[in-house]
C-alpha positions as CSV (number, residue, x, y, z in Angstrom):
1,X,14.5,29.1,9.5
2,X,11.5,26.5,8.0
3,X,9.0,26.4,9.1
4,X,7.3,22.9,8.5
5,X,4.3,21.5,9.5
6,X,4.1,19.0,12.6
7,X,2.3,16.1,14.0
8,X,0.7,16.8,16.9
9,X,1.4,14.3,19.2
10,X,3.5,11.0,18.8
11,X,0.2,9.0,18.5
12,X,-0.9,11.1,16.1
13,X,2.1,10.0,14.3
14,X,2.0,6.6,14.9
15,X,-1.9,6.1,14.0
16,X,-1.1,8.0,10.4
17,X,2.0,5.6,9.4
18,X,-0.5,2.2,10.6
19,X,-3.0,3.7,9.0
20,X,-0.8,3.9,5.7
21,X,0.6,0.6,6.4
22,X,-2.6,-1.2,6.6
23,X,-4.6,-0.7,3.5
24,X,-7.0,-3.4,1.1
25,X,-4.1,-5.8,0.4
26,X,-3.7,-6.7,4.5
27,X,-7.5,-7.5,4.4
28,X,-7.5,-9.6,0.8
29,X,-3.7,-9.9,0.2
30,X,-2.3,-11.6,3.3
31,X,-4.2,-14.8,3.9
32,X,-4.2,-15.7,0.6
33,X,-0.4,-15.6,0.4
34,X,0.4,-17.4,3.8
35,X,-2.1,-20.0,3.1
36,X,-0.5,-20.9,-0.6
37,X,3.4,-20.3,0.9
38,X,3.4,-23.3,3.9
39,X,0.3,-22.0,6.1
40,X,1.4,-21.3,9.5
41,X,5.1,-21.7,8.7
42,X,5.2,-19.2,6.4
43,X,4.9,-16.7,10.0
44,X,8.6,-17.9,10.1
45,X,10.1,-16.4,6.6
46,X,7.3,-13.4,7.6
47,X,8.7,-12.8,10.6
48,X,12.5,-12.8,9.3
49,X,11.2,-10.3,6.3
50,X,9.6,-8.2,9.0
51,X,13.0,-8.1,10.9
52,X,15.7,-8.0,8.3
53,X,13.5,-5.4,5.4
54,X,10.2,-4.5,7.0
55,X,12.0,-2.5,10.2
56,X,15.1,-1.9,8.8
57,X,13.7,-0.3,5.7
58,X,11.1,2.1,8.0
59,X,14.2,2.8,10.2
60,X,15.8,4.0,7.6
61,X,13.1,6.3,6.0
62,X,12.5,7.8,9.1
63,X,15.4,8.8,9.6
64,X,15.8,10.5,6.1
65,X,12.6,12.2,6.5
66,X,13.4,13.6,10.3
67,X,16.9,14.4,9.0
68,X,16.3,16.6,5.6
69,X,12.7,17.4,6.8
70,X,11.3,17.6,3.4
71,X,9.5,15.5,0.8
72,X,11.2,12.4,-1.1
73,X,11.8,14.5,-3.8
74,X,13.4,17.3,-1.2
75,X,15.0,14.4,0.9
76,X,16.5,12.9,-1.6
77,X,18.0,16.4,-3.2
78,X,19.2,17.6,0.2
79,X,20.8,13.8,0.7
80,X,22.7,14.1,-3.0
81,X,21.9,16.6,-5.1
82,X,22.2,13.5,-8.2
83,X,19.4,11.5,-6.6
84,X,16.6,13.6,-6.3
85,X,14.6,11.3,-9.7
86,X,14.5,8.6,-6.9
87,X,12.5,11.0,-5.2
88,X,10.2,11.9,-7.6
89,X,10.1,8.3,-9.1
90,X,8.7,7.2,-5.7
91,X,6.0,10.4,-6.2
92,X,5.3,9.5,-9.2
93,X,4.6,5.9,-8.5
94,X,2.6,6.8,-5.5
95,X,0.4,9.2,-8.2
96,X,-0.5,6.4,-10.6
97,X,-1.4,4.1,-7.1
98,X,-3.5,7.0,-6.0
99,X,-5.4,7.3,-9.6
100,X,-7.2,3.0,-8.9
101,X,-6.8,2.9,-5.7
102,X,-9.7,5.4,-5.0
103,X,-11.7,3.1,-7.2
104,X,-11.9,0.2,-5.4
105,X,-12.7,2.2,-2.2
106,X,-15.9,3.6,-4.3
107,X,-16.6,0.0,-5.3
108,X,-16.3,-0.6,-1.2
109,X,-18.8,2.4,-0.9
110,X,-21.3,1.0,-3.4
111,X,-21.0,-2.6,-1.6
112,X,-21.5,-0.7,1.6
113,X,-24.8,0.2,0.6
114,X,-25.7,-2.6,-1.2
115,X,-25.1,-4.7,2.2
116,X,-28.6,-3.4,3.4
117,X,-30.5,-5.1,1.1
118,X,-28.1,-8.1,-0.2
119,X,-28.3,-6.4,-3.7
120,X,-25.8,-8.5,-5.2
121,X,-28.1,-11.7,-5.0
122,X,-27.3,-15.1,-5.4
123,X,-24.6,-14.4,-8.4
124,X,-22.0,-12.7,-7.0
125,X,-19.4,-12.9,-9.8
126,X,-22.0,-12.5,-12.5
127,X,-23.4,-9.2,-9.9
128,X,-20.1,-7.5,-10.1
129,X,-18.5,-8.1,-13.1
130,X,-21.6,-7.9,-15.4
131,X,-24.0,-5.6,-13.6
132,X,-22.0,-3.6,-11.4
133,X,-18.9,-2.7,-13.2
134,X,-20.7,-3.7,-16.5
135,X,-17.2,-5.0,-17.6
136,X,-15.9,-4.2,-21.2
137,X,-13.1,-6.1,-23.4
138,X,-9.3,-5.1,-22.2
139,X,-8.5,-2.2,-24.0
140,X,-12.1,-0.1,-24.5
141,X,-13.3,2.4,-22.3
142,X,-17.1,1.7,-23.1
143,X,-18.4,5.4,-21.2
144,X,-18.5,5.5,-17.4
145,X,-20.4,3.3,-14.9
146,X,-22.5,6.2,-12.7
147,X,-22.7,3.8,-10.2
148,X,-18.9,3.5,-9.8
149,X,-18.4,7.3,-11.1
150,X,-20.6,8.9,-8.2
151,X,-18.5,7.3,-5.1
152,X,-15.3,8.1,-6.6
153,X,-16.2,11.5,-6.5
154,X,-17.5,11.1,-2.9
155,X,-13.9,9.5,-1.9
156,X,-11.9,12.2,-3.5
157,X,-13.6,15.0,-2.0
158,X,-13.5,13.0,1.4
159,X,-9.4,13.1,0.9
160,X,-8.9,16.0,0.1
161,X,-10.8,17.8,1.9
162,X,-8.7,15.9,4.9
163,X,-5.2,17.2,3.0
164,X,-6.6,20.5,2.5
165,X,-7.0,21.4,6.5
166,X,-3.2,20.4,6.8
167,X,-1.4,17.7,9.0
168,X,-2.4,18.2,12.2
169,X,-5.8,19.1,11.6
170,X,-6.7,17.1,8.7
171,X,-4.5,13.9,8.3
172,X,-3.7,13.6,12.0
173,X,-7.4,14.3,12.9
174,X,-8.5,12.2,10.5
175,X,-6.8,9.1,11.0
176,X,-7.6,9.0,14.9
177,X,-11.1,8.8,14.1
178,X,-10.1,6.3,11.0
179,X,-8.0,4.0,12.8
180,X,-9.6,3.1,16.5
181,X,-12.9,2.7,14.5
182,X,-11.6,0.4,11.8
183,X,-10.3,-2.0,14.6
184,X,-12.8,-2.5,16.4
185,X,-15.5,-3.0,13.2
186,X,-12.8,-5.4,12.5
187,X,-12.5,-6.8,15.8
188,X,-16.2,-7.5,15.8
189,X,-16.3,-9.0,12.4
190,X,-13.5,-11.3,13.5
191,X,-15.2,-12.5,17.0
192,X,-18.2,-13.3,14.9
193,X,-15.9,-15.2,12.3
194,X,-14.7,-17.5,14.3
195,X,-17.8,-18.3,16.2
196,X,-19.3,-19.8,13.1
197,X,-19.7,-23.3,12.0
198,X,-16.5,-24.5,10.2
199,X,-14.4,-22.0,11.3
200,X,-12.2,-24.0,13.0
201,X,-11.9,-26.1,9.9
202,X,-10.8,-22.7,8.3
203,X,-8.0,-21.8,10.9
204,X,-6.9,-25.2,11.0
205,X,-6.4,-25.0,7.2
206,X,-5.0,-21.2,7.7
207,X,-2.1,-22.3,10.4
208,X,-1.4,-26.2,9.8
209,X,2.1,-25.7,8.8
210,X,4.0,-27.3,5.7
211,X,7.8,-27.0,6.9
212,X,9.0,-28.2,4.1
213,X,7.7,-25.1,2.3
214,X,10.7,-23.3,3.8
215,X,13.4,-25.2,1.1
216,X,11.3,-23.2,-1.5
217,X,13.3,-19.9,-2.5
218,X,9.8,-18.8,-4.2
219,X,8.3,-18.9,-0.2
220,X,10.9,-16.5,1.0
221,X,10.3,-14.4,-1.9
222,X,6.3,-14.2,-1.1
223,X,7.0,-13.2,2.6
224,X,9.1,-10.2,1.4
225,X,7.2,-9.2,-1.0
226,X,4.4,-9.3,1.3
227,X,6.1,-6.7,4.0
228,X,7.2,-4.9,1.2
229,X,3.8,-4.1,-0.2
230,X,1.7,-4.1,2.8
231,X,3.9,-1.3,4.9
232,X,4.0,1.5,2.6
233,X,7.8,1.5,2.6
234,X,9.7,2.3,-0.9
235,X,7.6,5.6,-2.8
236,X,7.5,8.5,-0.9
237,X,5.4,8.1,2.0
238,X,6.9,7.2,5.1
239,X,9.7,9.8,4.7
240,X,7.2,12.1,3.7
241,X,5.6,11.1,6.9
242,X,8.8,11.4,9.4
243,X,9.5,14.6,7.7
244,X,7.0,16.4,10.0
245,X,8.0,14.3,13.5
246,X,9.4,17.4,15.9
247,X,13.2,17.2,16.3
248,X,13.3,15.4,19.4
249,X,11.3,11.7,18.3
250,X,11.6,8.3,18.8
251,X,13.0,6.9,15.2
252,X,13.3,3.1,16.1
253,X,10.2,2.8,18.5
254,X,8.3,4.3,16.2
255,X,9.3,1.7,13.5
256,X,8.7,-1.2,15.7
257,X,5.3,-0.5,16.4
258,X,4.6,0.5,13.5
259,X,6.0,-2.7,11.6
260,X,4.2,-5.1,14.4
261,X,0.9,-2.9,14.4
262,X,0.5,-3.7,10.4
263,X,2.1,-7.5,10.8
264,X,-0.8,-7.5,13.8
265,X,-3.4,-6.4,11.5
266,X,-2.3,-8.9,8.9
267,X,-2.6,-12.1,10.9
268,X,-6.1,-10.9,12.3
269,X,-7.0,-10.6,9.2
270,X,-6.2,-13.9,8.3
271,X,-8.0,-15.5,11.0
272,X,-11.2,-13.7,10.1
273,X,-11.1,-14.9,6.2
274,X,-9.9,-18.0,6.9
275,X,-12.8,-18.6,9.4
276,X,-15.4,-17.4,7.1
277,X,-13.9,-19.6,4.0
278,X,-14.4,-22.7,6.5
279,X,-17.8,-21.9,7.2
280,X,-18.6,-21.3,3.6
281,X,-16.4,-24.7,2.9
282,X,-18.7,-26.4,5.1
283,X,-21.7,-25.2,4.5
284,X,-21.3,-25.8,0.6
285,X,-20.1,-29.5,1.8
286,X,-16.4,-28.9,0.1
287,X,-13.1,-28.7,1.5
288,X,-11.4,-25.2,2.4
289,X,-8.8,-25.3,-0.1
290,X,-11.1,-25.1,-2.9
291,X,-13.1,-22.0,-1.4
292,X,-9.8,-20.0,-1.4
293,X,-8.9,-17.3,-3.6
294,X,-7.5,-13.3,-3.1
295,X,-7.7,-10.3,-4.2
296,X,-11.3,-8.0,-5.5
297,X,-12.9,-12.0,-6.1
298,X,-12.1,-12.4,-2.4
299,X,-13.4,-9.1,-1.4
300,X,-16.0,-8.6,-3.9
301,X,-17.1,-12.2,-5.0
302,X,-16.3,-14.4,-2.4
303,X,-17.6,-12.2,0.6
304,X,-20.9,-11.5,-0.6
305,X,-21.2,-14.8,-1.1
306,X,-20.5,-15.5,2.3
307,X,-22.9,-13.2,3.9
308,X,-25.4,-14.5,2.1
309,X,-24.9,-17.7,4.3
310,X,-25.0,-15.6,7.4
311,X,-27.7,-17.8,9.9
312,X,-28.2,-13.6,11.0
313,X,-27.7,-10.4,10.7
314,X,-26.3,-10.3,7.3
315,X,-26.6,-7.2,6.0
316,X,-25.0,-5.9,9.3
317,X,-22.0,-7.9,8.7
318,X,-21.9,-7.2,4.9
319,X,-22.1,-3.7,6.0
320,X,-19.3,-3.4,8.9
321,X,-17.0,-5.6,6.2
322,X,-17.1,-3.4,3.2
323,X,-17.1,-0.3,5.9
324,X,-14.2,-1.6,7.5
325,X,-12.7,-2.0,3.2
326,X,-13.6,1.9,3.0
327,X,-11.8,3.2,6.4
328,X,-8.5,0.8,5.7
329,X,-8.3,2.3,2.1
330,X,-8.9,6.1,2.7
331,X,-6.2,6.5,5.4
332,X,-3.7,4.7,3.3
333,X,-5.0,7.2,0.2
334,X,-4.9,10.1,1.9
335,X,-1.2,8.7,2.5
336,X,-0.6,8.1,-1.0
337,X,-1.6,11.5,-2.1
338,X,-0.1,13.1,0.5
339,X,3.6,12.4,-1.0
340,X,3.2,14.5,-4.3
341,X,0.8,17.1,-2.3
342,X,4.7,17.7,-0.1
343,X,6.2,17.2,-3.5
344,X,4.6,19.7,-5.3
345,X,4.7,22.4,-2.4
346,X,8.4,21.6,-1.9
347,X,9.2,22.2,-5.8
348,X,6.9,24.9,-6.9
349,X,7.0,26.7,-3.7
350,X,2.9,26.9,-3.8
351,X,0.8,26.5,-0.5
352,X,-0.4,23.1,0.2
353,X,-3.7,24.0,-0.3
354,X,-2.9,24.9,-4.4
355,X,-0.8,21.9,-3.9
356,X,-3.8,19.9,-2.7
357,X,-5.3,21.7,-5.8
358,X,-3.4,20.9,-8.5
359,X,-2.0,17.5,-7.9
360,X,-5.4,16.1,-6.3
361,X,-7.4,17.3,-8.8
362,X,-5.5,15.7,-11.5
363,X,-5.4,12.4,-9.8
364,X,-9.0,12.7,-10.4
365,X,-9.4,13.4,-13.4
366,X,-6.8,10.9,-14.4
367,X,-8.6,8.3,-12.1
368,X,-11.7,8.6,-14.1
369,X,-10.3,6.1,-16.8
370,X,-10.7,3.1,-14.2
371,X,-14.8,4.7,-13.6
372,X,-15.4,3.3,-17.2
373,X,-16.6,0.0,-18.3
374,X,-13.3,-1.1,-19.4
375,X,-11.6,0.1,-16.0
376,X,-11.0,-3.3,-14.5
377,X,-8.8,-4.3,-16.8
378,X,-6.6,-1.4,-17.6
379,X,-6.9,-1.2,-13.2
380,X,-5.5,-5.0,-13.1
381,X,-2.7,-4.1,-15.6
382,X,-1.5,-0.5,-14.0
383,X,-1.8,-2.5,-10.6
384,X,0.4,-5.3,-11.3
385,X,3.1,-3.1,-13.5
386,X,3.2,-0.6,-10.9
387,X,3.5,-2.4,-7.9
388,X,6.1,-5.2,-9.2
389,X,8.0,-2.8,-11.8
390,X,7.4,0.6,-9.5
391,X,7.4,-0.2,-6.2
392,X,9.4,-3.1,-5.6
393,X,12.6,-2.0,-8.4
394,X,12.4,1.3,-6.3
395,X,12.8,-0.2,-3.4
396,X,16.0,-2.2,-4.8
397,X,17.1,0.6,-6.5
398,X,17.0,3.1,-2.8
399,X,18.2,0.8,-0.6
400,X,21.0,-0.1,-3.3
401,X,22.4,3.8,-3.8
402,X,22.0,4.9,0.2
403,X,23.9,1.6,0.8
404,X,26.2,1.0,-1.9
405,X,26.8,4.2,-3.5
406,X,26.4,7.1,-1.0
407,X,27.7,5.2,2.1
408,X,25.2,6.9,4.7
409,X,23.7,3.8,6.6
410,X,26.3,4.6,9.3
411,X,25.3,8.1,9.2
412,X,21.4,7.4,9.3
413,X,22.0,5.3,12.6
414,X,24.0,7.4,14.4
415,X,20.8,10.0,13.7
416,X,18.7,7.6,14.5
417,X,20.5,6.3,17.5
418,X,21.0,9.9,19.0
419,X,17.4,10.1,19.6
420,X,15.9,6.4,19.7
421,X,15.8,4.5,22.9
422,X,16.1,1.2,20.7
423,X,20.1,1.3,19.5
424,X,20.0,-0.5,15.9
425,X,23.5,-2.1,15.6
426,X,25.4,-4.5,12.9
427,X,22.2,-6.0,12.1
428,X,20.7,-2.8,10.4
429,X,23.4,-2.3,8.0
430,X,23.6,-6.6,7.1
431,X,20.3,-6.4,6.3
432,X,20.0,-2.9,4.4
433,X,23.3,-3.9,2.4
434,X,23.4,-7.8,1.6
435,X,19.5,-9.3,2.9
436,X,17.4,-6.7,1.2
437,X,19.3,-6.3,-2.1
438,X,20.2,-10.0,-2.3
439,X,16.0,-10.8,-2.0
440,X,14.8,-8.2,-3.9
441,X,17.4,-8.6,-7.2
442,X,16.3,-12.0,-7.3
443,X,12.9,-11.3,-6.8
444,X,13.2,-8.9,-9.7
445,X,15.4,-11.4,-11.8
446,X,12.1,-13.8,-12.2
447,X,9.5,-10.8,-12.6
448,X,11.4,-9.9,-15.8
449,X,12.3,-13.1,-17.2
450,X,8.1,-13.7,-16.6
451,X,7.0,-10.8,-17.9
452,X,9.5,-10.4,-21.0
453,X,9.8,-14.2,-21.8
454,X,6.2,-14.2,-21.3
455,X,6.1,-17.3,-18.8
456,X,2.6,-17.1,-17.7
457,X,0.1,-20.0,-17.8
458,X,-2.6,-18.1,-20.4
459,X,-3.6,-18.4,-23.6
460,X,-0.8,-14.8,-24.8
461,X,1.6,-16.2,-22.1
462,X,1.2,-12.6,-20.7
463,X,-0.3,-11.7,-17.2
464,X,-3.8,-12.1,-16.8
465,X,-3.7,-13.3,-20.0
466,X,-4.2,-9.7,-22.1
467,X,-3.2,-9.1,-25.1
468,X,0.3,-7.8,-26.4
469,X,-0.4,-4.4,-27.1
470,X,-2.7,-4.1,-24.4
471,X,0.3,-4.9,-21.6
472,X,2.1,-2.2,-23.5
473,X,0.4,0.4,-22.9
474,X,-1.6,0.1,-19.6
475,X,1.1,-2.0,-17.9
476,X,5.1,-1.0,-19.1
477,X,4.5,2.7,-20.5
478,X,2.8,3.1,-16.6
479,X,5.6,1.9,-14.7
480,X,8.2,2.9,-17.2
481,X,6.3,6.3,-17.5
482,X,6.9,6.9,-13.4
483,X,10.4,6.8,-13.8
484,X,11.1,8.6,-17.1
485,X,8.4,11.6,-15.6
486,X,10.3,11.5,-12.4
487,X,13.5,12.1,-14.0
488,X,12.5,14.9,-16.1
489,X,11.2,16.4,-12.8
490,X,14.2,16.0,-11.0
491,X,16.1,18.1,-13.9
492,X,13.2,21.2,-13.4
493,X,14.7,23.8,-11.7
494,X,12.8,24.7,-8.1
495,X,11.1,27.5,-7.1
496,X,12.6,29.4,-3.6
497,X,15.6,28.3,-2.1
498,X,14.6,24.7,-0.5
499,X,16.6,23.0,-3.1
500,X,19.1,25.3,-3.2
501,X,21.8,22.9,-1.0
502,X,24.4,25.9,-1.0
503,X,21.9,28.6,-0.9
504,X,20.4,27.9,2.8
505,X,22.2,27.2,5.6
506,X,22.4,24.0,6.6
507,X,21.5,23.9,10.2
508,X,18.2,25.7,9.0
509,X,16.8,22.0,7.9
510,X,18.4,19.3,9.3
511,X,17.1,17.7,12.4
512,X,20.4,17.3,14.7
């Protein structure tokens, strides 16, 4: 019999996959996109996504993870012996994520500290780019930054010191300190958002809805793609996650809170940027539109500059903000790594702890490219690559072959109906077999026509602007790299007799 390892309680459970689910992008990600995709009627595409691919999709990984009880890799092997590169394609995509996402939660330490003084002056843009990250051309390394280098090094012994005590003691423990503490520092920033002057301007700008943003195909797009990035659904983590729920759990529940807790987070998030751009906007005697931007310039740029503008207690704020950047990202790392820590332990049949080892300590070492001066850029280019060419093909490419090729959504829901006080019915398969595929094919359709025609407004007609080669290399060899890596895993042979389908009996590892 296996003997896997187990949350401890439900909430445990619960506060680990939110904790996945709501990472940087809620924070910097979200607002942006409702506010450029119809305001407050983009909720109403939102909510659809959230309904027919959001849920659905989390339904469905659940319910792999609690039925084979292994890793994706595992999962995916014990599902159909011939799809186990999915598996590892979704560890190996969740690896290269792992390698800059530790970065910016260093940067988030280092603007932490710098809150207590307002170090970052009056120039915020000039502050991080040329001071802070001492930013070199696309393509050159230029040495390390020590001032990046030495919190990266804090964050990855942080996370992996967590994923070295285990599940229940380390990610589970870790998380419910994590996650009650990040909501209410956010909670707190928030009130004091939108007691400042303008911010009614801000929200008004944030939820004034342009219906007629709804004929757009492009809008509908943006609201998928936005559940599909900001729950950690698609590479390895939520089954990797469900994998250690005891036999007798809640599938469906579990999904819906989870879904609604990050779709919660989101629009709170939302309300506190939008308030502080309209009390910026006001205060610099402009309108809120033109204050509005996403991503590290929101975050890194636009924030600081904000604070600065505080009428008190600025380098509090500044502090709880960045703080509140640092707690959101480790419990979605720890996450990340977590998926080819199971992988690895599944495969090689090593303890978790060499697993932990091996696999996080060459996510380090690979991680220290994006600690040099020329880590922005090849950070921006593995980011977009990975997340558009990675995550969201892998997604199409799952839900396609469990729908379409193995026939098991009926199977899934009758597990997860057998157990789940929620029944899913017709509305499941519909949206796992036409919605989702339909949404992301197309979405995929225009990301390569962009990226291969190169369709982009700049100066190469490539993203961002960089230079042939340079996309190449730091942008298709990553994301084709995950899948040709994962492929040549899934054709290693395993150590033990966990992938051994016909060597084990099957009632040892299925959850009935």
């Amino acid at each position: 019999m296996e003997n896997r390892s187990q949350w401890g309680t439900r909430a445990g459970f619960i506060m680990a996959a939110v904790g996945s689910a709501i990472g940087l992008g809620n924070i910097w990600r979200f607002p942006t996109t409702a506010f450029e995709n119809g305001g407050g009627a983009f909720m109403v595409p939102y909510l659809i996504a959230l309904l027919t691919a959001g849920i659905p999709i989390l339904i469905m990984e659940f319910t792999m993870g609690h039925k084979y009880r292994g890793s994706s890799p595992l999962t995916f092997k014990r599902m159909n012996k011939n799809t186990e590169w999915v598996g590892w394609w979704g560890v190996l995509v969740a690896f290269v994520i792992s390698t800059y996402y530790s970065v910016i939660i260093a940067w988030a330490i280092s603007y932490s500290i710098f809150s207590f003084n307002l170090n970052w002056g009056s120039d915020t843009e000039g502050f991080l780019f040329s001071n802070y990250l001492e930013t070199a051309a696309p393509g050159e390394f230029g040495g390390f930054v020590p001032s990046v280098l030495i919190p990266l090094i804090i964050v990855w012994l942080v996370v992996l010191g967590v994923l070295y005590q285990g599940v229940k003691k380390g990610i589970e423990m870790a998380n419910r300190i994590f996650i009650p503490t990040l909501v209410v520092v956010f909670l707190i920033i928030v009130i004091r958002a939108v007691t400042l002057p303008g911010a009614f301007e801000g929200l008004n700008t944030f939820f004034t809805p342009d219906f007629g943003a709804l004929a757009d195909p492009d809008v509908w797009v943006a609201a998928y793609g936005q559940i599909f990035f900001s729950m950690s659904i698609a590479f390895a983590i939520m089954i990797t996650y469900s994998s250690y729920l005891p036999k007798k759990s809640d599938i469906t529940n579990n999904a819906f809170i989870v879904g609604f807790g990050n779709s919660s987070f989101e629009l709170l998030s939302g309300i506190g940027v939008f308030s502080v751009l309209g009390f910026m906007a006001v205060n610099q005697g402009v309108a809120v539109e033109d204050v509005v931007t996403g991503g590290v310039g929101l975050a890194f740029v636009v924030f600081p500059q904000i604070i600065n503008q505080f009428p008190a207690l600025n380098e509090l704020f500044g502090f709880l903000f960045f703080a509140s950047l640092v707690l959101a990202g480790l419990s979605s790392l720890i996450s990340i790594i977590e998926t080819y820590v199971a992988g690895l332990s599944d495969k090689l049949n090593i303890s978790r702890n060499k697993a932990v080892l091996f696999g996080g300590g060459f996510a380090f070492i690979v991680s220290l490219i994006f600690a040099t001066r020329g880590g922005l850029n090849f950070l921006d280019a593995a980011d977009y690559f990975i997340n558009q060419f990675g995550v969201a093909a892998l997604g199409l490419v799952e839900v396609v072959i469990i729908a379409w090729f193995l026939r098991k959504l009926n199977e899934f829901k009758a597990h997860a109906n057998d157990i789940s006080d929620i029944k899913i019915r017709y509305w499941w398969n519909i949206s796992l077999m036409v919605i989702t595929p339909i949404v992301l094919g197309y979405n995929m359709i225009i990301l390569l026509r962009q990226n291969l025609w190169k369709q982009f407004e700049t100066e190469t007609g490539n993203y961002a602007g960089y230079p042939d080669s340079f996309i190449m290399y730091s942008g298709w060899f990553v994301a084709g790299g995950a899948l040709v890596v994962g492929i040549i895993l899934a054709l290693t042979k395993w150590k033990g007799s966990k992938g051994d389908n016909g060597g084990e009996s099957h009632n040892s590892w299925e959850a009935k």
